[in-house]
C-alpha positions in Angstrom: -1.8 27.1 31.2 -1.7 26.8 27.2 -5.7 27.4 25.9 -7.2 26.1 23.1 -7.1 28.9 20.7 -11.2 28.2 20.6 -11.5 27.9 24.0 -9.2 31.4 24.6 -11.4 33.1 21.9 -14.2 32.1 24.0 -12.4 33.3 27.4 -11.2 36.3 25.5 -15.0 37.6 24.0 -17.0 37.2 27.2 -18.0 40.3 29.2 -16.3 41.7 32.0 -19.5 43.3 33.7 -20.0 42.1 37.0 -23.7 41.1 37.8 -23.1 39.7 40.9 -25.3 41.3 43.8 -27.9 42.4 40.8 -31.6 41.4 41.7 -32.3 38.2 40.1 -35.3 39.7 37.5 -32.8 42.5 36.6 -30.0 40.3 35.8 -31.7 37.4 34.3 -32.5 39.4 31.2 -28.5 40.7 31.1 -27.5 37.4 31.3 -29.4 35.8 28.9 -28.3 38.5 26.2 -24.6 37.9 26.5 -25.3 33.4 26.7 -27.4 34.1 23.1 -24.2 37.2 22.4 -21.6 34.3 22.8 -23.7 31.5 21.1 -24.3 33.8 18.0 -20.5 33.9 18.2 -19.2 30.7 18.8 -22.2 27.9 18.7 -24.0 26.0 15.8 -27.3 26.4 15.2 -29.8 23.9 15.2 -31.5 22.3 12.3 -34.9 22.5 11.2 -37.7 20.2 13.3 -41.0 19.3 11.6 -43.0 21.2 14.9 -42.2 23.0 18.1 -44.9 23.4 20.3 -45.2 24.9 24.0 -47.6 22.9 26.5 -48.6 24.5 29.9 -48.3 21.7 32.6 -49.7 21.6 36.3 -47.1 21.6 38.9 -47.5 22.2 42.8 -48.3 25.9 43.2 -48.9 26.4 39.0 -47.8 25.8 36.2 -45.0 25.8 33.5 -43.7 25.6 29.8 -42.9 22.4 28.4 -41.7 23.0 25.0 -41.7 19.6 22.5 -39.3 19.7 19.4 -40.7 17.1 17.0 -37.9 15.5 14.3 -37.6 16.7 11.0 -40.4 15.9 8.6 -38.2 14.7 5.9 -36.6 12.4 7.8 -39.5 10.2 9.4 -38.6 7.6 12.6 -40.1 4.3 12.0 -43.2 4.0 14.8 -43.5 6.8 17.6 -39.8 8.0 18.7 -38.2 8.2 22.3 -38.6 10.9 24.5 -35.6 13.0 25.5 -36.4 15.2 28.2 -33.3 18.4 28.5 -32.7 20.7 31.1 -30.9 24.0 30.7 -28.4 25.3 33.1 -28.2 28.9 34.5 -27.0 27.8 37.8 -30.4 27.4 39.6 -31.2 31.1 39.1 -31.2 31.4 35.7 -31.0 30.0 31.9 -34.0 29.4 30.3 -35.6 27.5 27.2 -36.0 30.6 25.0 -32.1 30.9 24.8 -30.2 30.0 21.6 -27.8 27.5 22.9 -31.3 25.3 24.2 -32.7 25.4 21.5 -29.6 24.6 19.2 -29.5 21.9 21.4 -32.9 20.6 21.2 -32.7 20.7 17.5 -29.6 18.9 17.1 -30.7 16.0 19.2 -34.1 16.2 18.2 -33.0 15.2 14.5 -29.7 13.9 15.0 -31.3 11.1 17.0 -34.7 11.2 15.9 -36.6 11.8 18.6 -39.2 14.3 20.4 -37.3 16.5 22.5 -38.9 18.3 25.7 -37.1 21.3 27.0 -38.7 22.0 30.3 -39.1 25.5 31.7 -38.4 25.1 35.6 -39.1 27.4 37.9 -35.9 29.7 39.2 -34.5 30.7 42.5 -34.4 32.8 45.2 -38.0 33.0 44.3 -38.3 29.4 44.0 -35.9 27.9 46.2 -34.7 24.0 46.6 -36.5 21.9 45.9 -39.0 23.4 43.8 -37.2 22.9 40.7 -36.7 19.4 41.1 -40.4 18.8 41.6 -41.2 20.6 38.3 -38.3 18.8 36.8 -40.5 15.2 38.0 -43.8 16.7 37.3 -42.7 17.5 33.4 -41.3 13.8 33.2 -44.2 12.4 34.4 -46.2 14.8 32.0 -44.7 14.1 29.3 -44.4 10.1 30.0 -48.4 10.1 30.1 -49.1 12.1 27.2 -47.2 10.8 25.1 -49.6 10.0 22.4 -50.5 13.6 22.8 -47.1 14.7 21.6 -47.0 11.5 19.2 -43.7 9.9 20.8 -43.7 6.7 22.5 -43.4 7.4 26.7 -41.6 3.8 27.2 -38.5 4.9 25.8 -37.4 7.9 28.0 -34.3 10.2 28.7 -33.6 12.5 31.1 -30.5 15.1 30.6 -29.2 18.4 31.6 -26.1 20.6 31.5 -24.9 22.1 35.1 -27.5 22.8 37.3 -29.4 20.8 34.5 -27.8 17.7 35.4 -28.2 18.2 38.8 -31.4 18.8 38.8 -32.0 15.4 36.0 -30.3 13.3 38.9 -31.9 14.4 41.5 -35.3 14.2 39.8 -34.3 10.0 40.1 -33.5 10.8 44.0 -37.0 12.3 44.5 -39.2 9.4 42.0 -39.0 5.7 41.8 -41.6 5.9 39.2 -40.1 8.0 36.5 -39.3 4.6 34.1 -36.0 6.3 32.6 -34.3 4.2 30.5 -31.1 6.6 31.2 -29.7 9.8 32.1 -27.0 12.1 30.0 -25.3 14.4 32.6 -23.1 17.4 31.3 -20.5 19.4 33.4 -22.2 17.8 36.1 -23.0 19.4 39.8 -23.4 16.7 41.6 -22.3 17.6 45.0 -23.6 20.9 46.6 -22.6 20.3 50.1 -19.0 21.7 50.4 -18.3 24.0 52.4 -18.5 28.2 51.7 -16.9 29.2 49.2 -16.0 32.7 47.3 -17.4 34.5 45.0 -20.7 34.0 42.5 -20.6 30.2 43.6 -21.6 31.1 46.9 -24.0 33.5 45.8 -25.6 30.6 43.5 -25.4 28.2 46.2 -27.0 30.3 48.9 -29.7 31.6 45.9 -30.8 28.3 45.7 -30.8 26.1 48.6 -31.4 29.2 51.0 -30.0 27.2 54.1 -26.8 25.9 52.7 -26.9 22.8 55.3 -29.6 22.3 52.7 -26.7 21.2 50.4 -26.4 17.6 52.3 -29.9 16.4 51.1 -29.2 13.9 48.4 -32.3 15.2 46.6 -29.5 18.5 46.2 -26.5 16.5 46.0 -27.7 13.4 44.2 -23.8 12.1 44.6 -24.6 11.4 48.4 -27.7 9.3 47.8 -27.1 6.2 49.8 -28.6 3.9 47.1 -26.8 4.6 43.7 -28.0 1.5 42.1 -31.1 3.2 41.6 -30.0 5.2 39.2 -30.7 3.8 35.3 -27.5 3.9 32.9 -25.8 6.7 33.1 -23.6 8.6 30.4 -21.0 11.5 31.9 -19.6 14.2 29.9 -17.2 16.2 31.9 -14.2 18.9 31.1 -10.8 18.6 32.0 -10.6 21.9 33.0 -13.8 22.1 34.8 -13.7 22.4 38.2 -16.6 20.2 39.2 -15.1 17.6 36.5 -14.5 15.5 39.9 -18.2 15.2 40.5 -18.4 13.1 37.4 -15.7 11.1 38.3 -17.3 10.5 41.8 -20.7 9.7 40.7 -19.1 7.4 38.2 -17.2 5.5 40.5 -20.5 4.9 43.4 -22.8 3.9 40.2 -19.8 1.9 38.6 -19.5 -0.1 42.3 -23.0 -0.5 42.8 -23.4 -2.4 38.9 -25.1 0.8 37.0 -24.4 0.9 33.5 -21.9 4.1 33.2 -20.2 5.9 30.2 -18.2 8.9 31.4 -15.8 10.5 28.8 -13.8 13.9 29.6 -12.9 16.2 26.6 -9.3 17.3 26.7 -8.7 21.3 26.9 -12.1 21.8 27.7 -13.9 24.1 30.9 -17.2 24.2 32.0 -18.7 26.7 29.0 -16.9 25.1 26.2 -19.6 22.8 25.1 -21.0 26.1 23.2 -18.6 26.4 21.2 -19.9 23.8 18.5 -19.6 26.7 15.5 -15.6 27.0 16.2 -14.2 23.5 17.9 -13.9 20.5 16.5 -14.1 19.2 20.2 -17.5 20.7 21.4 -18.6 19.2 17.5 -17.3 15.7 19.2 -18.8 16.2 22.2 -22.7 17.4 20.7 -22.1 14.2 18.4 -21.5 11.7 21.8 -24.7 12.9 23.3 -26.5 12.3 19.9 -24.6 8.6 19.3 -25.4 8.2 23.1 -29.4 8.9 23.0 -29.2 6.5 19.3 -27.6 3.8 20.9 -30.2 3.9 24.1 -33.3 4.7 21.9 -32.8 1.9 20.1 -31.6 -1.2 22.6 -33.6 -3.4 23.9 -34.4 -2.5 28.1 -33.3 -4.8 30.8 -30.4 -4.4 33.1 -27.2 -4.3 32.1 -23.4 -3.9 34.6 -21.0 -2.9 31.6 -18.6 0.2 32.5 -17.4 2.3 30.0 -14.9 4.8 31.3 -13.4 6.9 28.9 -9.9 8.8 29.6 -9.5 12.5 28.9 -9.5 12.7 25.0 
């Protein structure tokens, strides 16, 4: 297979160390080093925001950090602006908000679309197994949704969106509320499906980290592809890589929302795998592909709500 030369410079710089079999607290902080190691490499950093502020919100059991990135100051949004809520990946067992490439990425939407972001802190397994994390994921919505003249945004214009276990978790927060009122979701390198069978290697050890019981993995509020009902779900935008492995999960969840009239954009980026959406500082692709999210959460800020069946299915490009 012929790489990228970004994408191989990517492949090429990343650590050999295995962490696999490491205690969770232990290799959280390892982890986290070399994600920040590789974005200091290869990612853009984001812009100035006018305020960032952290907010401790109640959730079954305790509490957690929502942080809320507010646009930049010199560039003011006419009324209160939309709520985008994000979700980091990390696999269920780790990522955080404190890493560079979340908060690059808050930044960047935060002002490239002019509105307040929320990066939710979720709890982590083992020690918080499925489905914790996809209550706190529905608890922060819902914060944020009624306070939002705390925060100064307007809470009838909401997004939900994630990266990975992110996304997963963003969908399934849909599959566990009717009441969320999101105007639409923006899944990256999406994992959608968690009920195959074992597999080998760190997978397996994610998987069984955070459902515990992998029959688990058949609940839709796990694997929001096999939720009987997909026209629940509000419009939908996919951003999946070609070289991804779980690229298919997109494709799946695009077809069942497609057939059952949602609203659904899904484009996949040619050349790209599941980490190359970091690499904003080097290809022009991952550039593309920060600058669809942004036009995406413009275009939904700003329309009007009410239903809509259009399908926009985008090639690999």
């Amino acid at each position: 297979m012929t790489l990228e030369p970004a994408v191989r410079a990517h492949l090429d710089a990343m650590s050999r160390r295995n962490l696999s079999g490491l205690d969770p607290a232990a290799r959280r902080p390892l982890m986290r080093a070399e994600i920040d190691r590789m974005f200091m490499l290869f990612g853009q950093p984001g812009p100035p925001v006018s305020d960032v502020r952290d907010h401790r919100v109640p959730v079954e059991g305790g509490e957690i950090t929502v942080r809320i990135y507010h646009p930049e100051a010199s560039r003011p949004v006419a009324g209160r602006p939309a709520i985008h809520v994000l979700l980091h990946g990390g696999g269920w067992t780790g990522g955080s908000i404190d890493e560079l490439v979340s908060d690059a990425t808050a930044r960047h939407r935060a002002v490239g679309a002019g509105c307040v972001v929320a990066a939710v802190e979720y709890r982590l397994a083992p020690e918080h197994r499925f489905p914790v994390a996809v209550h706190d994921v529905i608890a922060a919505v819902r914060w944020v949704r009624d306070h939002a003249s705390l925060i100064g945004a307007d809470g009838r214009v909401l997004t939900l969106g994630g990266a990975s276990a992110g996304a997963n978790l963003a969908a399934a927060a849909v599959v566990g509320a009717d009441d969320l009122g999101l105007r639409a979701l923006i899944l990256e390198v999406s994992a959608l499906d968690l009920s195959r069978g074992p597999v080998d290697g760190p997978l397996e050890e994610v998987l069984s980290g955070y459902l515990g019981d992998r029959s688990r993995g058949q609940d839709p509020l796990a694997s929001p592809l096999l939720e009987p009902d997909p026209g629940r779900f509000p419009e939908t935008v996919l951003l999946a890589a070609e070289l991804d492995p779980l690229r298919r999960d997109s494709e799946r969840f695009a077809e069942r929302l497609s057939a059952a009239g949602v609203e659904v954009h899904l484009t996949c980026y040619k050349g790209a795998m599941h980490g190359s959406p970091i690499l904003t500082g080097t290809w022009p692709t991952a550039r593309r592909w920060q600058q669809d999210v942004i036009d995406h959460l413009r275009r939904i800020n700003g329309s009007a709500s009410g239903a809509s069946t259009a399908v926009d299915v985008v090639g690999v490009i």
